[in-house]
C-alpha positions in Angstrom: 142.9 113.0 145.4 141.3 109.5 145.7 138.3 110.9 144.7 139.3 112.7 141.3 141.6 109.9 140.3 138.5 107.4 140.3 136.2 110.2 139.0 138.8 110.3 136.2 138.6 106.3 135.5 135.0 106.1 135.4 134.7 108.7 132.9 137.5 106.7 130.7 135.5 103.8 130.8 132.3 105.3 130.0 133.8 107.0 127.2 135.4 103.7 126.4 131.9 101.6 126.3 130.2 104.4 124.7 132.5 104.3 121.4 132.6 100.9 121.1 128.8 100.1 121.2 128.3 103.3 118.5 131.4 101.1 116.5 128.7 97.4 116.4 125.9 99.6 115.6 127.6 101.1 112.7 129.2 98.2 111.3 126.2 96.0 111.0 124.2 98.8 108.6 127.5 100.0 107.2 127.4 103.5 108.8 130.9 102.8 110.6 132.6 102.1 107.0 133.4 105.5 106.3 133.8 107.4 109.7 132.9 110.9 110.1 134.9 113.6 110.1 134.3 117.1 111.7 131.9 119.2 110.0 134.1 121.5 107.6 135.4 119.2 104.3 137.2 121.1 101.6 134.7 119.3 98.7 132.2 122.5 97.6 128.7 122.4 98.7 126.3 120.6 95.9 123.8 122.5 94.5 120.1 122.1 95.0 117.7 121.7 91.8 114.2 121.2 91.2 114.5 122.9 87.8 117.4 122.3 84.9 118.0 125.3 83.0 117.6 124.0 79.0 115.7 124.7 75.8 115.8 121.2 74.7 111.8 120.0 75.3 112.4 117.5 78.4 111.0 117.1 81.3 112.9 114.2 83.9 111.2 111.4 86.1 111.8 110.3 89.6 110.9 107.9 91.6 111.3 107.7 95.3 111.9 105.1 98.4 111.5 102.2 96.6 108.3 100.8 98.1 106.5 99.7 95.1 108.0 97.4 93.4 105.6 96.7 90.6 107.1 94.3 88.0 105.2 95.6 85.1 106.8 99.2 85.4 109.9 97.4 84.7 108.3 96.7 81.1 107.0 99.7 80.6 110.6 101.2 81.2 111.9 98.3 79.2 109.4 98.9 76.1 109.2 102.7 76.1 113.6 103.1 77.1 112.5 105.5 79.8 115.8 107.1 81.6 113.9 107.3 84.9 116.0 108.0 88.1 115.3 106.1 90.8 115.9 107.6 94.4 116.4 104.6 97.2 116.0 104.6 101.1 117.3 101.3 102.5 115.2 100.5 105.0 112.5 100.9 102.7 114.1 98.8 99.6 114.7 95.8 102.3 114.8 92.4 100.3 113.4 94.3 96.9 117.1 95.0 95.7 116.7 92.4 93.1 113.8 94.5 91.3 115.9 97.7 91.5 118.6 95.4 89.8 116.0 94.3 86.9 115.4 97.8 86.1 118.9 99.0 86.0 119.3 96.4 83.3 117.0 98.0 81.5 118.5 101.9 82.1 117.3 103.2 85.1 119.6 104.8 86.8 120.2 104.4 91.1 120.4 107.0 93.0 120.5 107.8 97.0 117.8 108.5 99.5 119.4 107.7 102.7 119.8 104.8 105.0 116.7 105.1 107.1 114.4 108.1 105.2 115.1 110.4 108.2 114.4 113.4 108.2 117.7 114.9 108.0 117.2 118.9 108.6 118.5 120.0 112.3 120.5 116.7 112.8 124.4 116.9 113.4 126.4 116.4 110.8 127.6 112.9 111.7 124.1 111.5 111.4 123.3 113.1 108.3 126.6 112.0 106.9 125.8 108.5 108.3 122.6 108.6 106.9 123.6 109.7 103.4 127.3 107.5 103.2 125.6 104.7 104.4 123.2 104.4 101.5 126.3 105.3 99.1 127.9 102.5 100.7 125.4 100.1 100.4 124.5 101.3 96.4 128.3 100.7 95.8 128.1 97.3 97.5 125.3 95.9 96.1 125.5 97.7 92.7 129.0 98.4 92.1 128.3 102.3 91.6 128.5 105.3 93.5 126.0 107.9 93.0 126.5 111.5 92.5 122.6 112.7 92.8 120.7 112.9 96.8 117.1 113.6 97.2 116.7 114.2 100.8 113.9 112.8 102.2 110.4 114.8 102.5 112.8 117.9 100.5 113.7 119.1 103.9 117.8 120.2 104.3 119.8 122.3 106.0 123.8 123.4 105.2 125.0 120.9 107.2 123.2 118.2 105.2 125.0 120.0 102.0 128.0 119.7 103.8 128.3 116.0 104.8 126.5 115.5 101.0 129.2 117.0 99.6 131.6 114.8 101.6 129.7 111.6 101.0 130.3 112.1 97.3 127.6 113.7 96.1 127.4 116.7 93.6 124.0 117.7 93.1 120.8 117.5 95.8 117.6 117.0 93.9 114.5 118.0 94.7 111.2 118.6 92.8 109.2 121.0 91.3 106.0 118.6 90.2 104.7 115.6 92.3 102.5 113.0 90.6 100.0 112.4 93.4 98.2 109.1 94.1 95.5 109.5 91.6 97.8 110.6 89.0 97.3 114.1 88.9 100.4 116.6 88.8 100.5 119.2 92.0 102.9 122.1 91.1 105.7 123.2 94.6 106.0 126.8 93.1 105.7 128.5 90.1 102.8 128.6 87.7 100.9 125.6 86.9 101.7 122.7 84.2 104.9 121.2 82.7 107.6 123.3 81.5 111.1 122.0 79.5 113.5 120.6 82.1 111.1 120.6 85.0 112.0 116.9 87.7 108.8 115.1 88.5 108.7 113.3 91.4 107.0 110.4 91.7 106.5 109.2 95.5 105.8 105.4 95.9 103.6 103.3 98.1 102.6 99.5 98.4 99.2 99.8 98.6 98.7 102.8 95.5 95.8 102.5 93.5 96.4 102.3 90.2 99.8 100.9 89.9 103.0 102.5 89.4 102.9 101.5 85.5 99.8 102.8 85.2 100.5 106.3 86.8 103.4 106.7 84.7 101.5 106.0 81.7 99.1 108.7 82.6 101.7 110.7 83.2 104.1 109.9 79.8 100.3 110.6 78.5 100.6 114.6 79.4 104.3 115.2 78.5 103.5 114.1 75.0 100.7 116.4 74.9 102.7 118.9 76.3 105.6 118.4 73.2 108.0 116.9 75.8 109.6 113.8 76.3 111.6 112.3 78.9 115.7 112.8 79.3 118.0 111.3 81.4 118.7 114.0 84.2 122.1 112.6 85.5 123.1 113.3 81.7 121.8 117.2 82.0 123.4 117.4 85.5 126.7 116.0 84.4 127.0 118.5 81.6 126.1 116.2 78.5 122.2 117.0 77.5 120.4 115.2 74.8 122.7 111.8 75.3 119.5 109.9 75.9 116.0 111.0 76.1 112.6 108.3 75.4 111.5 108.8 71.9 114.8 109.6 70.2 
């Protein structure tokens, strides 16, 4: 009897230490804000895109992790009112949130990427949702807004990261069907080659790319103009209003 009763206590504590060491952790990157529930919310799964279905002639641009931080990309989105979307990991961003700042003053819109660019498929749900609320709950502290669009890192998901998606707020998962590759060439993910109305670019990001970020982009504004596109504002086509806001109009 001894024996079970202090088998019983040791378990208690050990539970006891193990949920308050997971509560420091969370609260100092902001994953405990929002705790997570079990797998099985009522909000409806998001849906995934790499495509939006219009005839309007627009292609959208995304940028991911938030690595390169090149000031004169800023201008370019300034000069040339680019709606570009911006996808952001934390851990990646670090003390560049000012730059992100700049160039949502200038219409780029904010968008999540997760906490720590994990990659999310075959986790539990309470990481991914700690993964994807975290970085809702930093966006909303830092920026006052709370985005609706995900990009999970390296396009990798699984249902449970639509579930706890769904239950961090978001309504659409966004992936890609073009990448802009380091030399500024566009590499297709399926389907035929070159652009087609409503395709998402993805451009990935790095500190060390050669040529810059401004300069990829021009290359790249270079062949949606020859291709009769322009650039729209994908939240805007997502959201049910197209043709709000799209460069050149």
């Amino acid at each position: 009897m001894r024996r079970q009763a202090a088998a019983v206590l040791c378990a208690a504590l050990l539970a006891g230490c193990a949920g308050a060491a997971g509560e420091r952790h969370g609260t100092a990157d902001g994953r405990a804000q929002d705790p997570a529930r079990a797998a099985g919310g009522t909000h409806p799964l998001p849906p995934v895109v790499d495509h939006v279905a219009t005839r309007d002639p627009v292609v959208f641009l995304t940028y991911d992790d938030g690595a390169e931080r090149d000031p004169r990309f800023v201008g370019l989105v300034r000069t040339r009112r680019l709606p570009v979307s911006m996808f952001l990991t934390d851990s990646v961003v670090g003390p560049g949130y000012g730059h992100f700042a700049r160039l949502r003053a200038v219409g780029a819109s904010l968008q999540n990427h997760t906490l720590d660019h994990s990659a999310l498929r075959g986790l539990p749900y309470a990481g991914q949702r700690a993964e994807i609320c975290g970085q809702q709950h930093k966006l909303r502290a830092r920026f006052g807004i709370t985005p609706r669009l995900f990009r999970p890192p390296y396009g990798t998901y699984d249902r449970v990261t639509l579930r706890a998606a769904a239950d961090c707020g978001i309504t659409t998962v966004v992936l890609w069907r073009a990448t802009l590759n380091a030399e500024g060439e566009l590499t297709y993910a399926r389907g035929r080659s070159g652009l087609r109305a409503g395709d998402i670019v993805s451009v990935p990001s790095g500190e060390t790319a050669s040529p810059t970020l401004a300069r990829r982009t021009v290359r790249l504004l270079r062949e949606i103009e020859r291709k009769g596109l322009r650039v729209g504002r994908l939240e805007d086509y997502l959201e049910g209003t197209p043709g709000r806001r799209a460069a050149g109009n």
